[in-house]
C-alpha positions as CSV (number, residue, x, y, z in Angstrom):
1,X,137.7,172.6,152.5
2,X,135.7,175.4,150.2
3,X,132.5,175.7,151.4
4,X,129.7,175.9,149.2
5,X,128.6,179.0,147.9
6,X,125.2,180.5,149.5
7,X,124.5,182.3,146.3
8,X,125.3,180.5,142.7
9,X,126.6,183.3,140.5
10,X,125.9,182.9,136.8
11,X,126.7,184.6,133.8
12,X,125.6,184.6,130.3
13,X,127.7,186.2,127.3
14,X,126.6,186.3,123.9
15,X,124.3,187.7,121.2
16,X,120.7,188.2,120.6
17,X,120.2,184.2,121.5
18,X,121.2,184.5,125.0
19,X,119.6,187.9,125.3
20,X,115.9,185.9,124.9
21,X,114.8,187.0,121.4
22,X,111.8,184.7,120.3
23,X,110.7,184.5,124.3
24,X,108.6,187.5,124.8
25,X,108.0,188.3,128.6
26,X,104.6,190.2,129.0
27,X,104.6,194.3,129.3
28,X,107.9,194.2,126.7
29,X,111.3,192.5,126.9
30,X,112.6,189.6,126.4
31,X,113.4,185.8,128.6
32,X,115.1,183.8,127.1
33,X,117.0,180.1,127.9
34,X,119.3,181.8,130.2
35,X,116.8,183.2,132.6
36,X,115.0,179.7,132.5
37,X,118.1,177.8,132.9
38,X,118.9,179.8,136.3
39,X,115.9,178.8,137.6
40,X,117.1,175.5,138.3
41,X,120.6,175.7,139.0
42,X,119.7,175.3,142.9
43,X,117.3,174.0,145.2
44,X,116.5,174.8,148.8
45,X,118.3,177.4,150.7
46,X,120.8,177.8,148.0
47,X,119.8,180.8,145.6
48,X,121.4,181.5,141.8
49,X,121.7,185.1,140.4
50,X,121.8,186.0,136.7
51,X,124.4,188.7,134.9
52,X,123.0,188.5,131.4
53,X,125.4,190.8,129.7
54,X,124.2,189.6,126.2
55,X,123.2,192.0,123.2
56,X,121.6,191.6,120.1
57,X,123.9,191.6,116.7
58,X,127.0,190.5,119.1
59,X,130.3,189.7,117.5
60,X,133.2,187.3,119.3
61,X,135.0,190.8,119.7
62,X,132.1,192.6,121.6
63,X,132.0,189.3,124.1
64,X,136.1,189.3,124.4
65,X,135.7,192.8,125.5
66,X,133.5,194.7,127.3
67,X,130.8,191.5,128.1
68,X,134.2,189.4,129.2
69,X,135.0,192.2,131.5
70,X,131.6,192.8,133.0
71,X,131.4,189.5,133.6
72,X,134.4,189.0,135.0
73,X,133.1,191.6,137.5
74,X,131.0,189.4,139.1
75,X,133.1,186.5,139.4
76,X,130.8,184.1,138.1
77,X,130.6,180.3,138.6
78,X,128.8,179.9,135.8
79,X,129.1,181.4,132.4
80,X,127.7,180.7,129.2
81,X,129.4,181.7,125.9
82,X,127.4,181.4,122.9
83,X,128.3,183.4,119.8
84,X,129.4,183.6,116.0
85,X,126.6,183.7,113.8
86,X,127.1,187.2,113.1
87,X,130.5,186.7,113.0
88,X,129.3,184.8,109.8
89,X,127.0,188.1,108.3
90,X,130.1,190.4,108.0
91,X,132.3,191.3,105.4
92,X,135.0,191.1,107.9
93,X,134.8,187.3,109.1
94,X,137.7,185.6,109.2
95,X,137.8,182.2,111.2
96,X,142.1,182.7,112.7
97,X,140.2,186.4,114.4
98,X,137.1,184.1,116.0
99,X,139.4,181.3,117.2
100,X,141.5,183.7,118.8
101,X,139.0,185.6,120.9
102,X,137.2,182.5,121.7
103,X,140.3,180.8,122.7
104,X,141.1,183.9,125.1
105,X,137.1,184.2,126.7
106,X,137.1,180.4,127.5
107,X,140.8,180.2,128.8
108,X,140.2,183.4,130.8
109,X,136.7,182.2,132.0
110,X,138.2,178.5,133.6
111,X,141.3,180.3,134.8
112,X,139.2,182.1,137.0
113,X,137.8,178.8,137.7
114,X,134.2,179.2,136.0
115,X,132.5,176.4,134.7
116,X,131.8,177.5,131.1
117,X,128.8,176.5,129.0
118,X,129.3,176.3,124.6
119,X,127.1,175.3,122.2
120,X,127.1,174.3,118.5
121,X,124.7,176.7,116.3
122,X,122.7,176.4,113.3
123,X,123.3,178.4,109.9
124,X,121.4,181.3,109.0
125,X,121.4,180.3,105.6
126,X,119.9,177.1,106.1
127,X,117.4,178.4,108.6
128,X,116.0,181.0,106.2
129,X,116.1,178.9,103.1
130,X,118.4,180.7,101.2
131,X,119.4,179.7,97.5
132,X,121.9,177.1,97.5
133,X,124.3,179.3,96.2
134,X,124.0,181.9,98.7
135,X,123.3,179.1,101.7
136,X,126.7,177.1,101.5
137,X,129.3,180.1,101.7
138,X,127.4,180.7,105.0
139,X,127.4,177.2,105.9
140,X,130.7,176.7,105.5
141,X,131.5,180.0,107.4
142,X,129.0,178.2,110.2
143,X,130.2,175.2,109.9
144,X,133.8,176.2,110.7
145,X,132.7,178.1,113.7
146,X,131.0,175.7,115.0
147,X,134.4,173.8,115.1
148,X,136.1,175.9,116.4
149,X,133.9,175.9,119.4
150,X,133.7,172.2,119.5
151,X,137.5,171.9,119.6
152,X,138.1,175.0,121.9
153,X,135.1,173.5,124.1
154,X,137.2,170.4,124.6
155,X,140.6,171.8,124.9
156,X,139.1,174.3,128.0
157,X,137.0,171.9,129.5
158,X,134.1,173.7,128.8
159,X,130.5,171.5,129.2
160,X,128.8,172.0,125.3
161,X,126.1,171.0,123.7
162,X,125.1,170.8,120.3
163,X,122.3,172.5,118.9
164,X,123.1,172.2,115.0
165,X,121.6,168.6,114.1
166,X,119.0,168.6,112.3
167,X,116.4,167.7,115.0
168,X,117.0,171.5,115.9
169,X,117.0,172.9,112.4
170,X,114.2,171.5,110.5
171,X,111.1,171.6,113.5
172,X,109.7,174.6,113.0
173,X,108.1,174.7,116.4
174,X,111.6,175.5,118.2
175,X,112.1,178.4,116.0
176,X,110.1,182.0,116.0
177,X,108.9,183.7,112.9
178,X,111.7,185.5,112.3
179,X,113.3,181.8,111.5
180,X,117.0,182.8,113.1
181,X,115.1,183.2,116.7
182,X,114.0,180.2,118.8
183,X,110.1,180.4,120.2
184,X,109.2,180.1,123.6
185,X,109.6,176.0,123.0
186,X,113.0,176.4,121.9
187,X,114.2,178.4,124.2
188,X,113.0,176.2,127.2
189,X,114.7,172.8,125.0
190,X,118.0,174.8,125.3
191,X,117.7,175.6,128.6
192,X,116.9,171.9,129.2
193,X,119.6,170.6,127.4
194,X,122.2,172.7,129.5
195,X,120.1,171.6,132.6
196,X,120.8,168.1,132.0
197,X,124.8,168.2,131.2
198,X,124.9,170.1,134.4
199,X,123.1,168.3,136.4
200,X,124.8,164.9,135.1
201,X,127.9,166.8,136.2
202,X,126.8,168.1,139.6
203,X,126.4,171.9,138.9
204,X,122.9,171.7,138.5
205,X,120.8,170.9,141.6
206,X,117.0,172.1,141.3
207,X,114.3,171.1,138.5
208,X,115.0,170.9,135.0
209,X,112.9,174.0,133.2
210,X,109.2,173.0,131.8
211,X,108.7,172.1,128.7
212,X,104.9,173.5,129.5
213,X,104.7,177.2,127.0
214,X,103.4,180.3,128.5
215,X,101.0,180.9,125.7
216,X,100.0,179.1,122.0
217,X,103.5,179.8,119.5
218,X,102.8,181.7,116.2
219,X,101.4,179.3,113.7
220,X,102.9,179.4,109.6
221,X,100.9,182.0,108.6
222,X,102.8,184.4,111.6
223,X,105.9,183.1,109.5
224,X,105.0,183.9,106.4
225,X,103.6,187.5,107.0
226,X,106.9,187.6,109.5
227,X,109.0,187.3,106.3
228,X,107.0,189.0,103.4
229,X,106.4,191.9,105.4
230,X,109.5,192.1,107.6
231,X,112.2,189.4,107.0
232,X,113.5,191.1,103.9
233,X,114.1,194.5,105.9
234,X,115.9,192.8,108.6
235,X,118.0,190.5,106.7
236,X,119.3,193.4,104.8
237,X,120.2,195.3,107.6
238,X,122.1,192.5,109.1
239,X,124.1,191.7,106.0
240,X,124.9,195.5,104.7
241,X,128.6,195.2,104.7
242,X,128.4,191.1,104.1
243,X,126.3,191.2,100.8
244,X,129.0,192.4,98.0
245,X,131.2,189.7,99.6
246,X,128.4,187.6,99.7
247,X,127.8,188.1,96.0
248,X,131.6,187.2,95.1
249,X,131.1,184.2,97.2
250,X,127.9,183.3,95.6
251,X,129.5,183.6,91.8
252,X,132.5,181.6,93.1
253,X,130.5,178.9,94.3
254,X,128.7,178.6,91.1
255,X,131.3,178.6,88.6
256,X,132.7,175.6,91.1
257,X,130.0,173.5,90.7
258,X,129.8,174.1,87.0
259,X,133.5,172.7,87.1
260,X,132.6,170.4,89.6
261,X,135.4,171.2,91.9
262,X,132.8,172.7,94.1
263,X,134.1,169.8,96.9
264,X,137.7,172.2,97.0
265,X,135.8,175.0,99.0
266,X,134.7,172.3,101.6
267,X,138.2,171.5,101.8
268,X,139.7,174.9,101.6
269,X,136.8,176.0,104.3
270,X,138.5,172.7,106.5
271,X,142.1,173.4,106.1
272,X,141.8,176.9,107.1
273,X,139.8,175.8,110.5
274,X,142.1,173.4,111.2
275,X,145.2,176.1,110.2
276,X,143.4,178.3,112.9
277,X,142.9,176.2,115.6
278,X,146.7,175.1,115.2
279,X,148.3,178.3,115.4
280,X,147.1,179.2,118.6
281,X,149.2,179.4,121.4
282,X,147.5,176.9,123.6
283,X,149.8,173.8,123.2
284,X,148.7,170.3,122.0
285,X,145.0,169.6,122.7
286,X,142.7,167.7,121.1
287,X,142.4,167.2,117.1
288,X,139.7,168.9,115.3
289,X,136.3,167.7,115.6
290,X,133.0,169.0,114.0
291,X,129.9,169.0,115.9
292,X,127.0,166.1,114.8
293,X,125.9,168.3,111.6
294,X,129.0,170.5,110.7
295,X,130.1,168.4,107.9
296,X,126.4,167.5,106.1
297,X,125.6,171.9,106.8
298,X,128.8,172.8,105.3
299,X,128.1,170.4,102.1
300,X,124.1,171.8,101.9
């Protein structure tokens, strides 16, 4: 019989979420869910470690690489992979690419034997407001990510959550000024939520993270001064090889809807999901199945 562990390695993989952006730590840095979330992953003598090997403006090929391998390092327990929103900002996306890495970090992750952690995420374009004709190519592009992780989820065995309904998109107390970030509040929710599947499961033994804040969040006018001042800086920077395509996607989705045969890219968007998901090599698992909120943030 294995005996239990003394020190409960865990590692988080990911992109500016996981790396704590919106959860400032006093003297500079950032917290974040993951640090919370490793705070109760054991009680009494038993003791959990954190690898957070997370950057800001990740892509599903920075985490198959080098975060994969420095995680790997460690031999975690634990691991939590959550990314593909920028995967969504580039030029470059292409939904058969992120099924494949994905499909290779979660099957190399529980070959090793680590319980893996996945979440569903919200769209950008919905969380900044966007026009409607700039929002849905992004949704759809979210949308069919967040699929992908649903059905990979299932097909490794991976414990997931979903954090794209709208009780997580439309209360502005989860999110930080920057509106793609979550606040302290958030953070701590997420952390929660992966508390409880765990601990329903048996990999989570200590107390569930407080809901009680550090500090008092930014209020509206933090957000608006965030954005008019800010916003439009960093969501150019983010989306410099993304907007031309963006514009082609934009004018396509508009002379759609004047045909009203805008419904065909929801269904083109869905095909080619499910056309990725089937032509990995991973043998028969389970159908594809979009998170609560995939569909309705894919037709938005």
């Amino acid at each position: 019989m294995t005996a239990t562990p003394q020190i409960l390695r865990f590692a988080a993989l990911g992109d500016s979420l996981t790396a704590g952006l919106g959860d400032p730590v006093p003297g500079g840095g950032w917290r974040g869910w993951a640090a919370l979330l490793a705070e109760g992953l054991t009680a009494g003598p038993r003791d959990a470690t954190l690898l957070n090997v997370s950057s800001s403006g990740a892509l599903t090929t920075d985490v198959a690489g080098r975060q994969l391998a420095e995680a790997r390092l460690v031999r975690p327990h634990l691991a939590s992979v959550l990314v593909g929103v920028n995967d969504t900002l580039r030029g470059s996306y292409d939904i058969q690419a992120i099924a494949q890495r994905l499909h290779a970090v979660l099957g190399t992750l529980r070959a090793d034997g680590t319980v893996v952690l996945t979440a569903c995420l919200p769209d950008p374009g919905q969380m900044l407001g966007l026009p409607e004709a700039l929002a849905r190519p992004l949704a759809r592009r979210m949308g069919a990510v967040n699929a992908v992780v649903h059905a990979l989820s299932e097909r490794h065995g991976a414990i997931h959550v979903h954090l794209a309904g709208p009780s997580w998109v439309t209360d502005r107390a989860l999110w930080s000024v920057d509106r793609l970030h979550p606040s302290e509040l958030g953070h701590r929710l997420i952390a929660r939520e992966f508390h409880a599947v765990l601990a329903a499961a048996g990999h989570a033994t200590g107390a569930a993270p407080a809901r009680t804040l550090d500090g008092p969040g930014p209020g509206r006018a933090a957000g608006a001064w965030w954005m008019a001042t800010r916003g439009t800086k960093w969501i150019a920077d983010r989306c410099t090889d993304l907007l031309p395509d963006l514009a082609r996607l934009a004018l396509l989705e508009v002379r759609h809807r004047m045909a009203g045969t805008d419904s065909l890219l929801d269904a083109r968007a869905r095909h080619t999901t499910a056309w990725a998901l089937a032509s990995l090599d991973a043998g028969s698992g389970p159908g594809l199945q979009a998170c609560p909120g995939v569909e309705d943030s894919a037709r938005r």
